[in-house]
N, C-alpha and C positions, 0 to 999 in steps of 0.2 A: 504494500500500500504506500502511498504519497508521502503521508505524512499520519502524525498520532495525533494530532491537535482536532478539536472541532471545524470544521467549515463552517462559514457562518454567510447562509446567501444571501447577496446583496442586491443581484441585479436580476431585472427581471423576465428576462430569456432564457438563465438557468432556472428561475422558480415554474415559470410557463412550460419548460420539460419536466418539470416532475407535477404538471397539471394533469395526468392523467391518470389513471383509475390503476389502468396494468402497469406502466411505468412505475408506480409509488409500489404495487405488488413486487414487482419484476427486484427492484432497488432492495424492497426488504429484505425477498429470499437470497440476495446476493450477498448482501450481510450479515445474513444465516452460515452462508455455504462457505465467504469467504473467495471464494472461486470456482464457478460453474461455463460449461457450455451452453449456448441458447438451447441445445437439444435437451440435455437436464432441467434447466429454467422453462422451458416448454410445457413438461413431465409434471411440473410443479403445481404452475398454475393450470393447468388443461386448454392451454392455446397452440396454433399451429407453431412449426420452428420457423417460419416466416414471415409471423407479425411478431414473435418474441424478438428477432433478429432485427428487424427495422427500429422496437423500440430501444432495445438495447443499443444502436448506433446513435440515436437520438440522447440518452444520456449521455455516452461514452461525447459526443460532439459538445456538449456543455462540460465537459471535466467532470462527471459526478461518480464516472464508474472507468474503467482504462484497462487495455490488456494485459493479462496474469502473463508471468511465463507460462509456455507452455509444459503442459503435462500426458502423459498418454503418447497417442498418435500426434505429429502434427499437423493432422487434417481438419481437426477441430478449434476453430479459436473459441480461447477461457477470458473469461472477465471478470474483473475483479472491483469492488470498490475503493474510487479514489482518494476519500476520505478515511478516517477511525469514527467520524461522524458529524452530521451535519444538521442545522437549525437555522431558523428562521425570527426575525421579530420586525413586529408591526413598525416601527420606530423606523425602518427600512424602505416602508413601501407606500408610506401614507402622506408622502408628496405631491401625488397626481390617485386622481378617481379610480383610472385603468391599475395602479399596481395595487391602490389597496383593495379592489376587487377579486385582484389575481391572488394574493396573500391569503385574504379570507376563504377562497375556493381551494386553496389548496390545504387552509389549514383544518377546513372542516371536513375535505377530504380526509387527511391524516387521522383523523378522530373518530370517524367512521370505521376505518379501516382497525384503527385500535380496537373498537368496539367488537369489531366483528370477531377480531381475534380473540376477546375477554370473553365473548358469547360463545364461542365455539370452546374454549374450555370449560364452561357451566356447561353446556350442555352435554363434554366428555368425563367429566371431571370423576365420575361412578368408574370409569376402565381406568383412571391413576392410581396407582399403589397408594395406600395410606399416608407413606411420608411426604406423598407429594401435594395431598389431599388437605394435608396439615400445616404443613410449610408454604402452600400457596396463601396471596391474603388479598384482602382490598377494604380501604381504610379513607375516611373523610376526616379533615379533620376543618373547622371552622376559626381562623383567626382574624384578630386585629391587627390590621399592620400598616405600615407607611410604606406608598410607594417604592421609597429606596430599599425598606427592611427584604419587599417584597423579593424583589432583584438580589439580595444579597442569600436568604433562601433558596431562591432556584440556583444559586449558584455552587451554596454549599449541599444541595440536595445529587449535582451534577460531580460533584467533584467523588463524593462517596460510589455514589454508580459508577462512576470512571476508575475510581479505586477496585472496585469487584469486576469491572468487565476486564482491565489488565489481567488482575489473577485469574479470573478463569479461560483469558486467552492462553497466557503462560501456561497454566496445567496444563489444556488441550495441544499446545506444541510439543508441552514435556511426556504426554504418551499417556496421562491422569486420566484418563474417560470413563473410568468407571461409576456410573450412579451419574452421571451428567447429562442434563440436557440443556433444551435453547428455555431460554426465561425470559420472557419482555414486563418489561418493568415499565410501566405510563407514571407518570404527574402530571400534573397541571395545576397551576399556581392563577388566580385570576378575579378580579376584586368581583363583589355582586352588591346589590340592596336589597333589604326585605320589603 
C-alpha cells in the first residue's frame, strides 16, 4: 500500500468515484482482501468480471485503489488499496451546492451500506459461535459537548481503532489467524436536538 496514514478527500472527482453503490462495495471488499482480482471481486459481490473491471479502473484512475504486485499467474491483474484508509468531512465540500450534495450522497450512501452490513449480522448472528455472539456489541451513548470537544473525540476514538487495526494487521502477516476474522467497527459522532 501507498502509505499508512489516513487519506482524507478533498476534491470532488475523487469523492464523485466512490459515488457509487458497487464502487463503495467493490472499495470495501478490497480492504477486506487486501489484494484481489476483478475475477475474485466479481465472486464477491455477484456482478459480471466486466463491470467489476471498469469500476475498478475508475477508482484505480482517482488514486483510491492501485496495482498489487502480482501474484499467481500473470494473467490476472490484482488490486490493491491505495490508502490504510480514507475519510471524508463536510468542512471540504460545503463551498458550492454541487459538492455539498455530492458529500451528502455519498455519505449517506456509506451509512446504508454500514447498515446493511450490521443487519446482515442480526440476522446471522444464531450460526456465530458464542464468543463471537458475546464479544460483538453496539452501544449509544448520549453527550454534551462542544464542537471542538466533538473533533477531538472522533479523533481519539480513530487513533484506538488505528491502534487495533495495526495489530491485527501485524498478527495476520505474522501467520496468527487462528480465531480471526474481519470486524467492522462504525461511529458516528454528530450533534442533534430534542
Amino acid at each position: 500500500m501507498a502509505t499508512e496514514e489516513n487519506r482524507r478527500i478533498k476534491d470532488l472527482d475523487t469523492l464523485k468515484a466512490l459515488a457509487h453503490p458497487l464502487r463503495m462495495k467493490l472499495y470495501r471488499a478490497l480492504k477486506v482482501a487486501d489484494a484481489a482480482t476483478a475475477s475474485q471481486l466479481a465472486d464477491q459481490v455477484d456482478e459480471a468480471v466486466s463491470l467489476v473491471s471498469y469500476h475498478l479502473r475508475k477508482l484505480a484512475t482517482h488514486g483510491l485503489i492501485e496495482e498489487a504486485p502480482a501474484r499467481g499467474d500473470a494473467r490476472e491483474r490484482w488490486w490493491q488499496p491505495a490508502d490504510e484508509s480514507i475519510s471524508t468531512r463536510d468542512e471540504d465540500f460545503r463551498d458550492a451546492p454541487e459538492r455539498a450534495a455530492v458529500h451528502s450522497a455519498v455519505s449517506r450512501m456509506h451509512v446504508r451500506q454500514q447498515n446493511e452490513m450490521y443487519e446482515s449480522f442480526l440476522d446471522t448472528q444464531s450460526a456465530w459461535p458464542g464468543d463471537w455472539r458475546n464479544a460483538a456489541y453496539s452501544s449509544e451513548f448520549l453527550l454534551s459537548l462542544t464542537a471542538e470537544e466533538l473533533r477531538r473525540l472522533g479523533d481519539e476514538i480513530n487513533e484506538v481503532v488505528t491502534k487495533w487495526r495495526v495489530h491485527g494487521k501485524a498478527a495476520r502477516e505474522a501467520g496468527d489467524v487462528e480465531g480471526r476474522e474481519n470486524v467492522a467497527v462504525h461511529t458516528y459522532g454528530f450533534p442533534f436536538r430534542t
